[in-house]
C-alpha positions as a printed Julia matrix, in Angstrom:
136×3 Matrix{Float64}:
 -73.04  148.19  -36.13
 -73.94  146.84  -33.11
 -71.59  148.07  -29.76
 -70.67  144.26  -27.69
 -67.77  143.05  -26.85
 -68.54  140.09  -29.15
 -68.66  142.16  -32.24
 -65.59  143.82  -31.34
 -63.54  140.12  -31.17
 -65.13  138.77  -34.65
 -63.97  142.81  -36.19
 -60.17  141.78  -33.91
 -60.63  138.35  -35.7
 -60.27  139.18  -38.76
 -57.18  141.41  -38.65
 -54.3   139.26  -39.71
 -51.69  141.33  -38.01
 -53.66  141.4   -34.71
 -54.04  137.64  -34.45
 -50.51  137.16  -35.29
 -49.51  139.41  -32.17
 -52.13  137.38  -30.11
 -53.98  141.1   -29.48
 -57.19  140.74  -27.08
 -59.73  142.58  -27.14
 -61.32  142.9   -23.58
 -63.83  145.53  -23.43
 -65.85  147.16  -26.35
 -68.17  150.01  -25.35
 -69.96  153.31  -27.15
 -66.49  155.26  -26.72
 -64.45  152.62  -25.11
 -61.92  150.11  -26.42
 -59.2   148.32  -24.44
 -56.79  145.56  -25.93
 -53.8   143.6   -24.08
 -51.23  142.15  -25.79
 -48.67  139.68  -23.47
 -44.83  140.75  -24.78
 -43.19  137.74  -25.89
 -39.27  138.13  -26.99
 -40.01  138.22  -30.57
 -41.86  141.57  -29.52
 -38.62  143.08  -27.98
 -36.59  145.03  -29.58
 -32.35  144.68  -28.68
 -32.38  145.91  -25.1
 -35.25  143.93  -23.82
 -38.48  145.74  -23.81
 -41.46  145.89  -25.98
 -40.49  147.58  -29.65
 -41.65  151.19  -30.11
 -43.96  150.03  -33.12
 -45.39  147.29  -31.29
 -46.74  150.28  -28.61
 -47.62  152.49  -31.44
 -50.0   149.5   -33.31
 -51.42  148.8   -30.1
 -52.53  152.57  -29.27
 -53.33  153.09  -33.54
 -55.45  149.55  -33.21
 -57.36  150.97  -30.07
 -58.34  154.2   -30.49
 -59.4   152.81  -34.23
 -61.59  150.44  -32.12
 -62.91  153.43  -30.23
 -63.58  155.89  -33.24
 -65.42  152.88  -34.45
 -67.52  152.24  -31.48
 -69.17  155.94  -32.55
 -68.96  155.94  -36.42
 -68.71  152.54  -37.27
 -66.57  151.41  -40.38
 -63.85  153.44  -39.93
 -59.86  153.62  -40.73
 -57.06  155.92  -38.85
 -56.7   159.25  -40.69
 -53.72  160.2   -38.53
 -52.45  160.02  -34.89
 -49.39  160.88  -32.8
 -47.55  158.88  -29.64
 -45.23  159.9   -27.02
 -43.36  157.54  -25.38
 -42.64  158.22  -21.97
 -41.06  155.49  -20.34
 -39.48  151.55  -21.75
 -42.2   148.79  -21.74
 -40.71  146.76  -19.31
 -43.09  144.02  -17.84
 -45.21  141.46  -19.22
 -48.27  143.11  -21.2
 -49.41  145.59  -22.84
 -52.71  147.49  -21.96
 -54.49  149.95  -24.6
 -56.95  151.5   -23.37
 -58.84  154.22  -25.66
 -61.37  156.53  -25.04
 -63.38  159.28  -27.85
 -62.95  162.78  -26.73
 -65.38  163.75  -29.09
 -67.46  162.65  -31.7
 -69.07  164.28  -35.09
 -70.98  162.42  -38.58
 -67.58  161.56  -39.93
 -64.41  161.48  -37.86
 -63.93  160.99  -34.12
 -60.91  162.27  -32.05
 -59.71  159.83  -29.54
 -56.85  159.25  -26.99
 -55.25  156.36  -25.84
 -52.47  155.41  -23.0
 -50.58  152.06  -23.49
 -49.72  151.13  -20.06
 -47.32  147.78  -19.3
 -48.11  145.56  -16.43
 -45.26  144.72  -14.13
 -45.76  142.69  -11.04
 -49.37  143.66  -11.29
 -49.17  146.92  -11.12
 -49.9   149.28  -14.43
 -47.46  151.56  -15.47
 -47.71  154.33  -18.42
 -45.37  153.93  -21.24
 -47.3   155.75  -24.0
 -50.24  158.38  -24.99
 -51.34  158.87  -28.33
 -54.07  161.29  -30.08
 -55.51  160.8   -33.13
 -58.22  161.78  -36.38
 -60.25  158.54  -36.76
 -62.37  158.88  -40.16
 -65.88  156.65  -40.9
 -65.57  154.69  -44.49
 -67.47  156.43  -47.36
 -69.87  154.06  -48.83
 -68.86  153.81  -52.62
């Protein structure tokens, strides 16, 4: 698989789930993925700020993104998120990096970060397994 940014937004493209969020892509690199994702108020959960599994799918979608930048075809095998403060603001910012790399799974991090009055602040960091798809 070729590594551009425009590969990246056809693979984005294609996930049903992603467009209905309105998830962007906005950088796609060997070991690199970012997405944003604006919070509208059918993303907010009853107090006001972006719903826990809205965070979660963004950092699971981006450090999939990642793992793939290294292995290719690949699917999450498992990850964990802490939350650490409310997603107050008006996007979301994945951004995803591999720590490291073998032949067949990848282990990469990601911190979701909201942006409020232009200024990024962390509301979540996740680690997970990321696992390249077997060819039949």
């Amino acid at each position: 698989m070729e590594i551009t940014l425009e590969v990246g937004k056809e693979i984005l493209a294609q996930q049903s789930f992603s467009r209905l969020l309105g998830t962007e892509l906005v950088k796609f690199e060997k070991g690199y993925a970012e997405l944003i994702l604006e919070i509208k108020e059918d993303l907010k959960q009853n107090n006001g700020f972006a719903h826990g599994g809205v965070v979660s799918y963004m950092a699971d979608n981006c450090i999939t993104f990642a793992g793939a930048s290294v292995l290719g075809a690949c699917v999450t095998s498992e990850y964990k998120i802490n939350y650490v403060r409310p997603s107050i603001g008006e996007r979301l910012i994945a951004k995803a990096k591999v720590l490291h790399a073998g032949n067949r799974q990848s282990t990469c991090e990601c911190k979701v970060f909201v942006l409020e009055n232009d200024k990024e602040k962390l509301v979540a960091v996740a680690l997970g397994t990321i696992s390249k798809i077997q060819a039949p």
